[in-house]
N, C-alpha and C positions, 0 to 999 in steps of 0.2 A: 887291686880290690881284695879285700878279706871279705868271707864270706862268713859269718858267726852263727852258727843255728840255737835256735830254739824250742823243744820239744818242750810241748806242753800235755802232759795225760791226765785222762780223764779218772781213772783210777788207779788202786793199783796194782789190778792185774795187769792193765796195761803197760804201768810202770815197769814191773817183772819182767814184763817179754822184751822192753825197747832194753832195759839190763841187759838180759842174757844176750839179744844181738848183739850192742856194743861193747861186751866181756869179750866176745868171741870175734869182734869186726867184721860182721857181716852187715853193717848197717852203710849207708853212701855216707856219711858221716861220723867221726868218732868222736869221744868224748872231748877233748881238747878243743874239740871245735866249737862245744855246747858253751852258751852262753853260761857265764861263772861254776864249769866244770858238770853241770849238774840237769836233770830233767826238772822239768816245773811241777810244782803238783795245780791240781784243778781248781785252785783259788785263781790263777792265773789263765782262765778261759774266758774271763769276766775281761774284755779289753781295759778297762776301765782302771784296773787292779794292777795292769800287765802295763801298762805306758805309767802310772803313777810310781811302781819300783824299781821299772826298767829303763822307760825310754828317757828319762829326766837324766840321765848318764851321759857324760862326751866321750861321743865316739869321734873317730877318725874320720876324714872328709871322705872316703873313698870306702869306708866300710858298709857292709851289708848286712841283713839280717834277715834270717831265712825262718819264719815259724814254721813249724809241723805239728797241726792239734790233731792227737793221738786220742778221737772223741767216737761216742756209739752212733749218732746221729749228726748231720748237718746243721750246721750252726749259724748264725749272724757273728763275724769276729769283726770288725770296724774299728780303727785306730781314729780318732778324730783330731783331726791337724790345730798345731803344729806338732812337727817332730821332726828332728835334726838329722833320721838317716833312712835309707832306703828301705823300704820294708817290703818282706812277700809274705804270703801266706798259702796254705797248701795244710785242707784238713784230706784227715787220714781216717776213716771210717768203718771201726770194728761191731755194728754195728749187724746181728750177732757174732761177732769174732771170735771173741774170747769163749762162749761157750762149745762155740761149732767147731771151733780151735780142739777145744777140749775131744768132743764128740768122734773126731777125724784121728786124732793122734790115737784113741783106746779101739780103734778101726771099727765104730759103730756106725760112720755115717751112712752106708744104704740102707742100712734097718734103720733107722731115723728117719729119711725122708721117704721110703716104702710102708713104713706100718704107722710110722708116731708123728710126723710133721705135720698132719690136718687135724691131729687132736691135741696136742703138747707144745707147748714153744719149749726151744732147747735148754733152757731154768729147768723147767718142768720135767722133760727127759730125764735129763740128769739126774735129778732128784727121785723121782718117782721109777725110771725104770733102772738106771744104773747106781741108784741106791747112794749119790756122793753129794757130798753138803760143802760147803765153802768156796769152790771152788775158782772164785775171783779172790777170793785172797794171794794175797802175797806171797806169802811160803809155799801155798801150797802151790802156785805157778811156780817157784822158783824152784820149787824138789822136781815137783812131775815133768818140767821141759830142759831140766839139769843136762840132759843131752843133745848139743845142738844139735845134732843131727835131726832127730824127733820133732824138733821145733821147726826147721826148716823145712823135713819133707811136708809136713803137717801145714805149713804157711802154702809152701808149691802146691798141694793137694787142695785146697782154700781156693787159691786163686782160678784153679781147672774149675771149681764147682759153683764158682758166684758169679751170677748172670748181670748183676747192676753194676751202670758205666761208676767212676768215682774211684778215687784212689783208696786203695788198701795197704796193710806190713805189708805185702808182698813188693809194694811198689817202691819199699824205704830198703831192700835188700840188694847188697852189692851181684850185680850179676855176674862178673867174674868168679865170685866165692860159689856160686852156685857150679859152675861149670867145674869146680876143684871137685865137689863133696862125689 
């Protein structure tokens, strides 16, 4: 069996950070595994979008195909049959990720959820107490987490502080590599 995955992100801060893990192979998957080399962008959240470019391909009898929708919220993803190969799905839920991401790596999280979380959502934070704007952009995730270490503790820190079941990046990180850092 080959197992082919496909990351599909919602934006591209998300995009940024599945980068820098598979830069670095910290991810249970690496690039070569990704379907046509490559992450999807979020036109391909749309099932509909995602079996009309994808799935109409021959694949091999015994091949698989693993999605990972790298989305803020839970989603409806539904393939509707027919389709010639095995499919799974498994969203991945940064939903606020990427700001509290943010938040935890500049070590403001207890002052965030002590003074400013019943009045701010974490946009807001950002913006209004630690003064930064764009910060789901793309460069600027790819300068500010340039260090994977930072990215990683900051994920591991994530994972200790978020109480709702559902998978997160923490759960797409090789745990072995963890055990190296």
């Amino acid at each position: 069996m080959r197992e082919i995955i496909v990351c599909i992100c919602e934006g591209s801060a998300e995009t940024a950070i599945i980068e820098i893990l598979l830069d670095h192979e910290f991810l249970i998957f690496n690039r070569d595994q990704l379907l046509d080399h490559e992450i999807l962008p979020q036109t391909y959240r749309n099932p509909k979008n995602f079996k009309r470019d994808y799935l109409n391909r021959q694949f091999k009898e015994d091949d698989e195909l693993q999605v990972y929708l790298i989305i803020d919220r839970p989603t409806t993803f539904k393939i509707k049959e027919p389709i010639s190969i095995k499919l799974s799905i498994e969203q991945i839920i940064t939903r606020p990720e990427i700001e509290i991401l943010y938040i935890i790596s500049v070590g403001k999280y207890d002052e965030y959820t002590r003074k400013y979380s019943s009045k701010l959502s974490p946009p807001e934070y950002i913006r209004q107490v630690l003064k930064k704007k764009n910060i789901k952009k793309y460069d600027f995730i790819k300068e500010h987490f340039n260090d994977i270490s930072l990215l990683i503790q900051t994920i591991s820190k994530y994972k200790k502080y978020k109480r709702k079941n559902g998978k997160n990046l923490f759960d797409l990180i090789k745990k072995e590599k963890l055990d190296s850092m």
